[in-house]
PDB file of N, CA, C and O in Angstrom:
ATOM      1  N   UNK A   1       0.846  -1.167   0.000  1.00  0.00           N
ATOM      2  CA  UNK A   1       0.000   0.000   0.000  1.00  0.00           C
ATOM      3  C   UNK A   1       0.894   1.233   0.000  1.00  0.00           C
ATOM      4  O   UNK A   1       1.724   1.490   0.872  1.00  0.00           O
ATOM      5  N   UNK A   2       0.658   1.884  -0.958  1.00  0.00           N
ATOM      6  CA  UNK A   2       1.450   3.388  -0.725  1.00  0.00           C
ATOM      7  C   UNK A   2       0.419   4.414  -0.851  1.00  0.00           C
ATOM      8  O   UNK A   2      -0.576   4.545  -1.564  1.00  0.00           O
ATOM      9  N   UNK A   3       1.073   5.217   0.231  1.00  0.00           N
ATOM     10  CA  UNK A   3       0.145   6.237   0.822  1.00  0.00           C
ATOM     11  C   UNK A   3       1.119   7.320   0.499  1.00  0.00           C
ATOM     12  O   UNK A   3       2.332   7.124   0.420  1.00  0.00           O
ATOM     13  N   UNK A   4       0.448   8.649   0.286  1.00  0.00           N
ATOM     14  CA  UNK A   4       1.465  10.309   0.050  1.00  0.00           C
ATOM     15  C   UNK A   4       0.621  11.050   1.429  1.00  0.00           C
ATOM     16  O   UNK A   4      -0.582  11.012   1.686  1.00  0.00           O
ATOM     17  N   UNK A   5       1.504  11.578   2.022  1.00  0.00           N
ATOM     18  CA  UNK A   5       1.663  12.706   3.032  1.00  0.00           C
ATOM     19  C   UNK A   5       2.092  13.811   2.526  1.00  0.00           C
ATOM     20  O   UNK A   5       3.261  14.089   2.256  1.00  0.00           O
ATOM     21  N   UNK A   6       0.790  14.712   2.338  1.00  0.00           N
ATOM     22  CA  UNK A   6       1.014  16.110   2.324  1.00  0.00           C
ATOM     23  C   UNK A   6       1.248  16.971   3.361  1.00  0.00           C
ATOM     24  O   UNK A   6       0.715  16.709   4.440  1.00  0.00           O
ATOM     25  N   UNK A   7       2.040  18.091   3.242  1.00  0.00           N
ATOM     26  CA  UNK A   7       1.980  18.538   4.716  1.00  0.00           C
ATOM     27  C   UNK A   7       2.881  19.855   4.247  1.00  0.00           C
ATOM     28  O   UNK A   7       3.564  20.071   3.246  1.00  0.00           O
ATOM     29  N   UNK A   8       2.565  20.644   5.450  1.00  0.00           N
ATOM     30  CA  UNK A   8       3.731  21.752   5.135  1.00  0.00           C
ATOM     31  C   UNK A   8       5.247  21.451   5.220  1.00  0.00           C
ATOM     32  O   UNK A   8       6.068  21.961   4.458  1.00  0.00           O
ATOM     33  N   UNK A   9       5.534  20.623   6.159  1.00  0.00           N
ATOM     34  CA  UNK A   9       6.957  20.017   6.293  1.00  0.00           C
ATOM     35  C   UNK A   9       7.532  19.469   4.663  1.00  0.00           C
ATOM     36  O   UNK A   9       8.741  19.242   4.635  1.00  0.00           O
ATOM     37  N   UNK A  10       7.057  19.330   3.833  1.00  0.00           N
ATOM     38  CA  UNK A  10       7.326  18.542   2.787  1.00  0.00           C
ATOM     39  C   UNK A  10       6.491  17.323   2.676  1.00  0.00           C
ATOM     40  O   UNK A  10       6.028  16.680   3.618  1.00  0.00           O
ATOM     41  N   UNK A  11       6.370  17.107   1.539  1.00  0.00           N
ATOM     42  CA  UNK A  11       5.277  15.774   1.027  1.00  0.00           C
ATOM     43  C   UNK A  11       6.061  14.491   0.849  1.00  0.00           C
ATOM     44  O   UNK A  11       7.052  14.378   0.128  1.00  0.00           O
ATOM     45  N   UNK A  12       5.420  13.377   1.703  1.00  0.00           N
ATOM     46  CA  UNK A  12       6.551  11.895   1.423  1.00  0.00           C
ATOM     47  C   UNK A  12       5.400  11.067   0.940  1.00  0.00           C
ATOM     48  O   UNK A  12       4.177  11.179   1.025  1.00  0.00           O
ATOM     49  N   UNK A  13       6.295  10.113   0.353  1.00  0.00           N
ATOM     50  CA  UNK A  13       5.424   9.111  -0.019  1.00  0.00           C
ATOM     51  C   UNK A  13       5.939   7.637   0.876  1.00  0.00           C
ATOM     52  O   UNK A  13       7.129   7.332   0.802  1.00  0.00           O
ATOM     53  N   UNK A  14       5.014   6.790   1.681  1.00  0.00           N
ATOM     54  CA  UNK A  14       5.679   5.476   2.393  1.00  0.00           C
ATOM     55  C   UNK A  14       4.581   4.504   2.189  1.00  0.00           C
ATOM     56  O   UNK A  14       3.351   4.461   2.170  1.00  0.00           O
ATOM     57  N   UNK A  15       5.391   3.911   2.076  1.00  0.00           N
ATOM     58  CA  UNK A  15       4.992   2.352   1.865  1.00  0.00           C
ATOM     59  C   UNK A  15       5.095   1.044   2.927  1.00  0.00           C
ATOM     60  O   UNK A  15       6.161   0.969   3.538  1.00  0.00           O
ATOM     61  N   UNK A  16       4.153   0.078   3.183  1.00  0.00           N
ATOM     62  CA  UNK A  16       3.621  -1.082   3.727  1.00  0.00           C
ATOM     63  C   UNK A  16       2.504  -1.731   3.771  1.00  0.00           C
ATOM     64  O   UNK A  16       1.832  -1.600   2.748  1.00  0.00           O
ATOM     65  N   UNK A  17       1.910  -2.599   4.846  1.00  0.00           N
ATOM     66  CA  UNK A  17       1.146  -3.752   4.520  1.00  0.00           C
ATOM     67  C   UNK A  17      -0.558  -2.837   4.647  1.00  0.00           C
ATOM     68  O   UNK A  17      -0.698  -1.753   5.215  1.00  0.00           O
ATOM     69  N   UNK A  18      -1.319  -3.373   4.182  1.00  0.00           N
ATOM     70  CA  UNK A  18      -2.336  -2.532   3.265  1.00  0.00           C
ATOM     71  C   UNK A  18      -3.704  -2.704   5.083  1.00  0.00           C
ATOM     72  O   UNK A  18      -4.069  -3.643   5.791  1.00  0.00           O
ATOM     73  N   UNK A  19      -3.888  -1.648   5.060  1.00  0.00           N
ATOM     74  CA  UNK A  19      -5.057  -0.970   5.867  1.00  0.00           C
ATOM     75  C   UNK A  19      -6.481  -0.374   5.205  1.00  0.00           C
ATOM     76  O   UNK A  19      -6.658   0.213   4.137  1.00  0.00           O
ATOM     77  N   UNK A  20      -7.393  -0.744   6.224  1.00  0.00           N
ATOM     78  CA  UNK A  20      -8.503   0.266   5.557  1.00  0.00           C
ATOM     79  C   UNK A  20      -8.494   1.202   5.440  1.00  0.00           C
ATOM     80  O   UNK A  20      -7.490   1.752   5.892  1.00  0.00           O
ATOM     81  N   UNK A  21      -9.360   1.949   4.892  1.00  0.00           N
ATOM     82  CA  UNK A  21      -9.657   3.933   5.030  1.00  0.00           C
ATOM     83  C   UNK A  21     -10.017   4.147   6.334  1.00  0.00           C
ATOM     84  O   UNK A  21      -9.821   5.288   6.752  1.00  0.00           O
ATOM     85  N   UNK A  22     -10.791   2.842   7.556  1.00  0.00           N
ATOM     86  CA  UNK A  22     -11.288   2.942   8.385  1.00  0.00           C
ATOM     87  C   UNK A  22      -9.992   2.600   9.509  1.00  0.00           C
ATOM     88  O   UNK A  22     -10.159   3.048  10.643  1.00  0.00           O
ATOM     89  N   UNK A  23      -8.885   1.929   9.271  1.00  0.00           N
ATOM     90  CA  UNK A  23      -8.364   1.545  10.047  1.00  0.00           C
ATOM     91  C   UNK A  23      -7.157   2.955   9.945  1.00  0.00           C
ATOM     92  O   UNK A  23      -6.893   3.683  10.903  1.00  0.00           O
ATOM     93  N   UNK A  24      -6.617   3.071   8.697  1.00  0.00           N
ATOM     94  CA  UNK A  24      -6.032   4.635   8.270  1.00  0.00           C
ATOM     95  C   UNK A  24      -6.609   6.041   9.181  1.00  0.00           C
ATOM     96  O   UNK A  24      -5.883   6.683   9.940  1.00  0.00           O
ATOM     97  N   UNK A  25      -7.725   6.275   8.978  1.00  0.00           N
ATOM     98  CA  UNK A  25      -8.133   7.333   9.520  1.00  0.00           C
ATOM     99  C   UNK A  25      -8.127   7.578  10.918  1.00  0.00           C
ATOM    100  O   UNK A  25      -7.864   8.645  11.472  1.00  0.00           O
ATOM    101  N   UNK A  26      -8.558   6.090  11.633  1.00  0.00           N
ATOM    102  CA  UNK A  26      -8.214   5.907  13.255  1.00  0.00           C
ATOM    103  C   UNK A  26      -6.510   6.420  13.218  1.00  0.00           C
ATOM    104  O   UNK A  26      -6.017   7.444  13.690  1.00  0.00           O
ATOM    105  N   UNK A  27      -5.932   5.426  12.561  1.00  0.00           N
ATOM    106  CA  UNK A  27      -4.212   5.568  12.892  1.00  0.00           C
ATOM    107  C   UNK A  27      -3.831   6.979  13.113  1.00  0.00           C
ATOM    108  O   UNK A  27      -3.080   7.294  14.037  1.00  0.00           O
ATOM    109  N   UNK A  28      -4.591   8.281  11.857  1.00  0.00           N
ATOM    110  CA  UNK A  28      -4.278   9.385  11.834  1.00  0.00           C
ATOM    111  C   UNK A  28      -4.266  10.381  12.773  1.00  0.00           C
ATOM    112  O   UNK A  28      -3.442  11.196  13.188  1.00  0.00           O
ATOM    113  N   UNK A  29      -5.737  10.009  13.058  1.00  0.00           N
ATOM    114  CA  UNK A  29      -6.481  10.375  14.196  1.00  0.00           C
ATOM    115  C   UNK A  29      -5.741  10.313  15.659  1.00  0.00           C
ATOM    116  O   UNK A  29      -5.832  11.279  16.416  1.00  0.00           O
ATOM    117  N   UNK A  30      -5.129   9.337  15.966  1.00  0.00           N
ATOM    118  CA  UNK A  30      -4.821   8.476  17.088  1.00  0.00           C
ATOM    119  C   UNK A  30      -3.367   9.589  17.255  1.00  0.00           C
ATOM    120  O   UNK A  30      -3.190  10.199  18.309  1.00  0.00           O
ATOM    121  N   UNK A  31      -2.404   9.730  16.065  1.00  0.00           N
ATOM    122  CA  UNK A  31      -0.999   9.885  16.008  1.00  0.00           C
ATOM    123  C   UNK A  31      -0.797  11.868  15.990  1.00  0.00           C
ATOM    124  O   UNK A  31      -0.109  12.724  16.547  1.00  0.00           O
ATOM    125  N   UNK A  32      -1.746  11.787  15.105  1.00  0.00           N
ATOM    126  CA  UNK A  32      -2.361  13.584  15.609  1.00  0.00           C
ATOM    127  C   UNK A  32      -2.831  13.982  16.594  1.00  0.00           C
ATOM    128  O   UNK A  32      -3.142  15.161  16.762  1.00  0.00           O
ATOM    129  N   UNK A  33      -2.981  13.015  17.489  1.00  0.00           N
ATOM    130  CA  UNK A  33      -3.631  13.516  18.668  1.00  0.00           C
ATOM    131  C   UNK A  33      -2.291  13.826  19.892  1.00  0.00           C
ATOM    132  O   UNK A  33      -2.470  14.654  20.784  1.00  0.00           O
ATOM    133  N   UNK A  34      -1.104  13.116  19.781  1.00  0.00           N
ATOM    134  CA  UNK A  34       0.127  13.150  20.365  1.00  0.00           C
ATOM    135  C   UNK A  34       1.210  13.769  19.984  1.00  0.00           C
ATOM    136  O   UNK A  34       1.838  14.393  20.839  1.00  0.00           O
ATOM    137  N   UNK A  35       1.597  13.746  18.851  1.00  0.00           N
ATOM    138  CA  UNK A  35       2.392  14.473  17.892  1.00  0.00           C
ATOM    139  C   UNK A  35       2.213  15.557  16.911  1.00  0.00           C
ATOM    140  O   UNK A  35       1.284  15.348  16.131  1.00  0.00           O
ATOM    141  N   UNK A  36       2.901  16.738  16.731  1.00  0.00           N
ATOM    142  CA  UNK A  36       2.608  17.193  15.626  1.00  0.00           C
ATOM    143  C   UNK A  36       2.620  16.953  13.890  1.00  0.00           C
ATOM    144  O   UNK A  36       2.543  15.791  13.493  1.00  0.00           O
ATOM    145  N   UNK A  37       2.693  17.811  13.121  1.00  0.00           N
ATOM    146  CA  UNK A  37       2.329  17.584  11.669  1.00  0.00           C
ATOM    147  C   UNK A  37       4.320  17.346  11.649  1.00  0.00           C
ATOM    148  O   UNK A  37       4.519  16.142  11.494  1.00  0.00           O
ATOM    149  N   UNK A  38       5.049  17.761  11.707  1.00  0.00           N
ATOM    150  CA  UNK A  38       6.091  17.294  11.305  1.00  0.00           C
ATOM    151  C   UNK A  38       6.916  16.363  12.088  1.00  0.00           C
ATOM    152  O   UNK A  38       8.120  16.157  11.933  1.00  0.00           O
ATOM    153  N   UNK A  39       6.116  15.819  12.960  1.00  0.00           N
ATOM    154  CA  UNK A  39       6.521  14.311  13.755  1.00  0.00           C
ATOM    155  C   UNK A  39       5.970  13.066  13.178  1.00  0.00           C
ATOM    156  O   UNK A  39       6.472  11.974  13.445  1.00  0.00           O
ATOM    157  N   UNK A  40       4.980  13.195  12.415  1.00  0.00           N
ATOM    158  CA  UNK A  40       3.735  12.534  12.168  1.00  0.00           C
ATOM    159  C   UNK A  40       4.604  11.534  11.448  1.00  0.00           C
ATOM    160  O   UNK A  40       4.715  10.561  12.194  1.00  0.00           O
ATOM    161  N   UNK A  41       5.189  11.368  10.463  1.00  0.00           N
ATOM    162  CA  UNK A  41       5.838  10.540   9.222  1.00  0.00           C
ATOM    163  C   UNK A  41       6.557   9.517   9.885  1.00  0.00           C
ATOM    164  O   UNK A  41       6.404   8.428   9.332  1.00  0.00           O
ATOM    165  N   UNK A  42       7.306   9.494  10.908  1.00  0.00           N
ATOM    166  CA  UNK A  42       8.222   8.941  11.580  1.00  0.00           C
ATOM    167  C   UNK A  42       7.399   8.324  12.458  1.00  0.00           C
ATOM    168  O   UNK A  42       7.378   7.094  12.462  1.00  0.00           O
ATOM    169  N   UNK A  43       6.775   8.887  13.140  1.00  0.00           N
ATOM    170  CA  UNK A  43       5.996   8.283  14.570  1.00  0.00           C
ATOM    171  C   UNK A  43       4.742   7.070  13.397  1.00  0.00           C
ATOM    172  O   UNK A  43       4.565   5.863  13.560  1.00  0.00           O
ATOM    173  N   UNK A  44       4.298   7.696  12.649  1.00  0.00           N
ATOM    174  CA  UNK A  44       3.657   6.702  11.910  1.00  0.00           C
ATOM    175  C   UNK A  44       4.019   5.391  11.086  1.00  0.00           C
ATOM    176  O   UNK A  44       3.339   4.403  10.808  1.00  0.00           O
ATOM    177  N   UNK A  45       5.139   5.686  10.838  1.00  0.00           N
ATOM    178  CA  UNK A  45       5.874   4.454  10.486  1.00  0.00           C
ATOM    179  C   UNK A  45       6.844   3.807  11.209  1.00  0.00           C
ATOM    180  O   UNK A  45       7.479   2.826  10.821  1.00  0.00           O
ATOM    181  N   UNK A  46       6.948   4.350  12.235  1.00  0.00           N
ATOM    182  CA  UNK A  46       7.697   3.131  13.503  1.00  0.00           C
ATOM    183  C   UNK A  46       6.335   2.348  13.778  1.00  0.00           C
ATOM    184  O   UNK A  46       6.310   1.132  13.969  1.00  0.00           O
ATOM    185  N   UNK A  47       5.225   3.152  13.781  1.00  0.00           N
ATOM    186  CA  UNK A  47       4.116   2.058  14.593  1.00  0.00           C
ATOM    187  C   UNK A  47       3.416   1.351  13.763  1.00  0.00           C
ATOM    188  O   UNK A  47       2.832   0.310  14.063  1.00  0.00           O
ATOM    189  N   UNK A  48       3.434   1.911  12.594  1.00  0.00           N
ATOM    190  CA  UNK A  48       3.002   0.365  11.885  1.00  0.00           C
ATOM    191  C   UNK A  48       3.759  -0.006  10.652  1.00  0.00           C
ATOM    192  O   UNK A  48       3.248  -0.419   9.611  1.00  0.00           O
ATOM    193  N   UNK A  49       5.117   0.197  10.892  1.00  0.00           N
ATOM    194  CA  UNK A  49       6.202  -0.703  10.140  1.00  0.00           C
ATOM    195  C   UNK A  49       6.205  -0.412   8.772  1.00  0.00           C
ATOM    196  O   UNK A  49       6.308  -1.314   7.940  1.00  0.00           O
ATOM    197  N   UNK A  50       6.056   1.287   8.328  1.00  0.00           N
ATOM    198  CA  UNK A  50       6.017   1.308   6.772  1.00  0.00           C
ATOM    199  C   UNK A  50       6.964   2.393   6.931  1.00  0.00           C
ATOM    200  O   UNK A  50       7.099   3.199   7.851  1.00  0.00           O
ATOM    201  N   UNK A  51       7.738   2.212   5.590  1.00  0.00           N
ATOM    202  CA  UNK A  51       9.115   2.854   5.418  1.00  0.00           C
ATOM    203  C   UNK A  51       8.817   4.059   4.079  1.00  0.00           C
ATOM    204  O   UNK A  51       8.286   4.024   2.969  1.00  0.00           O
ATOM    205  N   UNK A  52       9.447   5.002   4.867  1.00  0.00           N
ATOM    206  CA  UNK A  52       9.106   6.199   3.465  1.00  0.00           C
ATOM    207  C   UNK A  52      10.270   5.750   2.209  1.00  0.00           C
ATOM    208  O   UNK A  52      11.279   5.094   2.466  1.00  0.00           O
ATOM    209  N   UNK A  53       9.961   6.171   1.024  1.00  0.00           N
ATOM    210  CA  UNK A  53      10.084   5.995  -0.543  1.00  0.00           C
ATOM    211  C   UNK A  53      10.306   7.333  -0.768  1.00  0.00           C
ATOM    212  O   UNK A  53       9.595   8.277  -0.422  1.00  0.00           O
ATOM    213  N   UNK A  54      11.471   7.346  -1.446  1.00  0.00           N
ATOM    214  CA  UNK A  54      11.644   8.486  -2.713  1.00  0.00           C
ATOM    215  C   UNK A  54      10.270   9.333  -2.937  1.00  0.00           C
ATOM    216  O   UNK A  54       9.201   8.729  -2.852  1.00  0.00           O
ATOM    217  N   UNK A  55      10.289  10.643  -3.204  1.00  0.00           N
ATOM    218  CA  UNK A  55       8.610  11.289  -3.613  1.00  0.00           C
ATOM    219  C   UNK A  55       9.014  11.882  -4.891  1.00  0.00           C
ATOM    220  O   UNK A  55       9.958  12.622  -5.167  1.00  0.00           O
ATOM    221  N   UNK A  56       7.993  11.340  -5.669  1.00  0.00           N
ATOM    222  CA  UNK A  56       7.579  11.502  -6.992  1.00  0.00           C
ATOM    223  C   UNK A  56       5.911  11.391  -7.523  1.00  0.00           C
ATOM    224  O   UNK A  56       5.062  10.512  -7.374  1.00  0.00           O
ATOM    225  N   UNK A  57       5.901  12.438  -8.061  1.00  0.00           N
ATOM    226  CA  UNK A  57       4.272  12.743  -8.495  1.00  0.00           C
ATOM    227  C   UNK A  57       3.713  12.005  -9.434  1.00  0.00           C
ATOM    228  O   UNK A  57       2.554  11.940  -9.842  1.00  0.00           O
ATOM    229  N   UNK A  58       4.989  11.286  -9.817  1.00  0.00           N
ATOM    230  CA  UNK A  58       4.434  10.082 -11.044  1.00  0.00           C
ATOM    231  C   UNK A  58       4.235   9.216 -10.166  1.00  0.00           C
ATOM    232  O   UNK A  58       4.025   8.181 -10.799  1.00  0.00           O
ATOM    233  N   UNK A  59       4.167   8.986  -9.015  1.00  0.00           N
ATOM    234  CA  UNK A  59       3.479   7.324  -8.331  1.00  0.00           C
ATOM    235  C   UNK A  59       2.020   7.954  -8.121  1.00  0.00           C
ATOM    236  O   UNK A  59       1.533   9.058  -7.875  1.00  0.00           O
ATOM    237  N   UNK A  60       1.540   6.479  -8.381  1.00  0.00           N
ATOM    238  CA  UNK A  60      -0.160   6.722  -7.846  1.00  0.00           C
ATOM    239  C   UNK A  60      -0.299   5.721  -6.562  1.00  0.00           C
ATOM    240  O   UNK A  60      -0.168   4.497  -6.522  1.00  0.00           O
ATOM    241  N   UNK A  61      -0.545   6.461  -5.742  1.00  0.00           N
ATOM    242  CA  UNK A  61      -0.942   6.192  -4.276  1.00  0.00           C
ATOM    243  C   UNK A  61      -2.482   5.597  -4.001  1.00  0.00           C
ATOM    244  O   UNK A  61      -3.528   6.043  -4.472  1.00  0.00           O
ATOM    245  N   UNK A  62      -2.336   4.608  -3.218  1.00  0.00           N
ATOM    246  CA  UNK A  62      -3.279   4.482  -2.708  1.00  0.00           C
ATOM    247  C   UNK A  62      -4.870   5.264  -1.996  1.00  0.00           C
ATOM    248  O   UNK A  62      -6.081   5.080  -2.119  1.00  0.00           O
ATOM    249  N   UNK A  63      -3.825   6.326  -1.118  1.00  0.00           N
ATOM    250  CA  UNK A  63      -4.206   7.046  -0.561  1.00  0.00           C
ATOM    251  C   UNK A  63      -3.483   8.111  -0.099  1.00  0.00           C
ATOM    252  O   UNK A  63      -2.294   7.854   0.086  1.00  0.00           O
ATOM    253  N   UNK A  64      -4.008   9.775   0.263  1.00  0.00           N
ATOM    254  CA  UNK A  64      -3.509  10.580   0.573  1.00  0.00           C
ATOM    255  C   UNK A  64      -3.847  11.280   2.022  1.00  0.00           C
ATOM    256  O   UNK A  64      -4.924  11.513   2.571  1.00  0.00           O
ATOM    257  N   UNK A  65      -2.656  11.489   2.368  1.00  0.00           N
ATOM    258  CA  UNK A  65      -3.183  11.645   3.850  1.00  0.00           C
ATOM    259  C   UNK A  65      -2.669  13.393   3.818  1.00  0.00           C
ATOM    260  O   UNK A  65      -1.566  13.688   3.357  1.00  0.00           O
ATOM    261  N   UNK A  66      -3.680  14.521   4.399  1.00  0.00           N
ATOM    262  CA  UNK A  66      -3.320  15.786   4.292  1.00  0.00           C
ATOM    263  C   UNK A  66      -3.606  16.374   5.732  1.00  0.00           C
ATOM    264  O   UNK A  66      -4.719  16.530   6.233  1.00  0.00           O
ATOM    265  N   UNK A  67      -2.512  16.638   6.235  1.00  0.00           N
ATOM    266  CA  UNK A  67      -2.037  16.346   7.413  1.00  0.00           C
ATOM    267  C   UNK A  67      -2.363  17.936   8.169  1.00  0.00           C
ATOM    268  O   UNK A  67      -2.294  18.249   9.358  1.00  0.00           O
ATOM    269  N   UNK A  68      -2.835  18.973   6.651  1.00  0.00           N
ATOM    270  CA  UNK A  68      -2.654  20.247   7.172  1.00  0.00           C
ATOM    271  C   UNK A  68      -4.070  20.347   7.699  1.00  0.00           C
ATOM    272  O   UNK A  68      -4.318  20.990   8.719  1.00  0.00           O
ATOM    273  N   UNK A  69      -5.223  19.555   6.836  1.00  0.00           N
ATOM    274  CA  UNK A  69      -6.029  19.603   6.790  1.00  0.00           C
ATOM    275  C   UNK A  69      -7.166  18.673   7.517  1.00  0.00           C
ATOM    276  O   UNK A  69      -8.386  18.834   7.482  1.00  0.00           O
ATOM    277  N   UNK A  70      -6.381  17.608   8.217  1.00  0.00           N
ATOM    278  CA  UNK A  70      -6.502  16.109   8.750  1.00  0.00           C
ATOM    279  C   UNK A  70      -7.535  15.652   7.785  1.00  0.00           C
ATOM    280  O   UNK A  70      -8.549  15.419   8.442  1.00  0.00           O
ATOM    281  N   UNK A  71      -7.728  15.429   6.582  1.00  0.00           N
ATOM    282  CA  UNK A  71      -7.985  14.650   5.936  1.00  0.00           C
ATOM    283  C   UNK A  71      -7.195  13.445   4.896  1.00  0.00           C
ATOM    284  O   UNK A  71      -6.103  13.566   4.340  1.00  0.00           O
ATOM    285  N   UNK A  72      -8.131  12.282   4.849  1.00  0.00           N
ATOM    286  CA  UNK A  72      -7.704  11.401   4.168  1.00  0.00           C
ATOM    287  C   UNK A  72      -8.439  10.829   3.134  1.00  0.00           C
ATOM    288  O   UNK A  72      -9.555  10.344   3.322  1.00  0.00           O
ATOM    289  N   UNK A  73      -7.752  10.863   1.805  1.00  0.00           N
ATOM    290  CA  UNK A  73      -8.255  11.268   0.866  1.00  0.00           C
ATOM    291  C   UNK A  73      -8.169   9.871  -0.510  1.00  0.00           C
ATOM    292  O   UNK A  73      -7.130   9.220  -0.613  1.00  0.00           O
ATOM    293  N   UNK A  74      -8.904   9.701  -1.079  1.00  0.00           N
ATOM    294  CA  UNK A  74      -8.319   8.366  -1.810  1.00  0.00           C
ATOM    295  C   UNK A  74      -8.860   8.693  -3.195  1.00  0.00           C
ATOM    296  O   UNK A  74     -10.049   8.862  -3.466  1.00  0.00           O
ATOM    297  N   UNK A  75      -7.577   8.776  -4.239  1.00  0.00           N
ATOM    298  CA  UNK A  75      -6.956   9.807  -5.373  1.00  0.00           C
ATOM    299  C   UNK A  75      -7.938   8.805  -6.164  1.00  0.00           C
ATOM    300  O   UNK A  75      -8.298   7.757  -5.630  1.00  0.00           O
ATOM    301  N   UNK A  76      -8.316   9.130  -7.326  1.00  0.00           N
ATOM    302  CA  UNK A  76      -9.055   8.719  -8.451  1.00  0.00           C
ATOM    303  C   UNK A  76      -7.910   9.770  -9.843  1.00  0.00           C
ATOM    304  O   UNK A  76      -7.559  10.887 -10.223  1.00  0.00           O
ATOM    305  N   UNK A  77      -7.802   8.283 -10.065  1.00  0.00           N
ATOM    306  CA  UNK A  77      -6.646   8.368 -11.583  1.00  0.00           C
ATOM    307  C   UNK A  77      -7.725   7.682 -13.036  1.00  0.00           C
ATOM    308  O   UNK A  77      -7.256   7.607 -14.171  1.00  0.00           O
TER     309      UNK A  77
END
């Protein structure tokens, strides 16, 4: 599953084992509630084991997570 993080800090793209929109949005929810927007990337992928990727606008993501906005968003290509 690859997911893109928008954010003011800079936009990443990370990758691992595939979640719902329902189980995603808790995670977001949960990790925003302790950390800020430029902790978020790190603290989110120590806890559920997905490693950030190179960012490029040519990948199509699963899903987008907009971190300024706490929404999560799922891209139609």
């Amino acid at each position: 599953m690859l997911i893109e993080i928008e954010s003011a800090y800079g936009d990443k793209i990370i990758h691992g084992r595939h979640l719902s929109i329902n189980e995603l949005k808790s995670a977001m929810e949960e990790i925003l509630e302790i950390v800020n927007e430029k902790d978020f990337t790190s603290v989110f992928c120590s806890r559920f084991q997905y490693e950030e990727i190179p960012h490029s606008n040519d990948i199509r993501v699963d899903y987008r997570m907009d971190l300024d906005t706490h929404l999560l968003i799922k891209p139609e290509y």
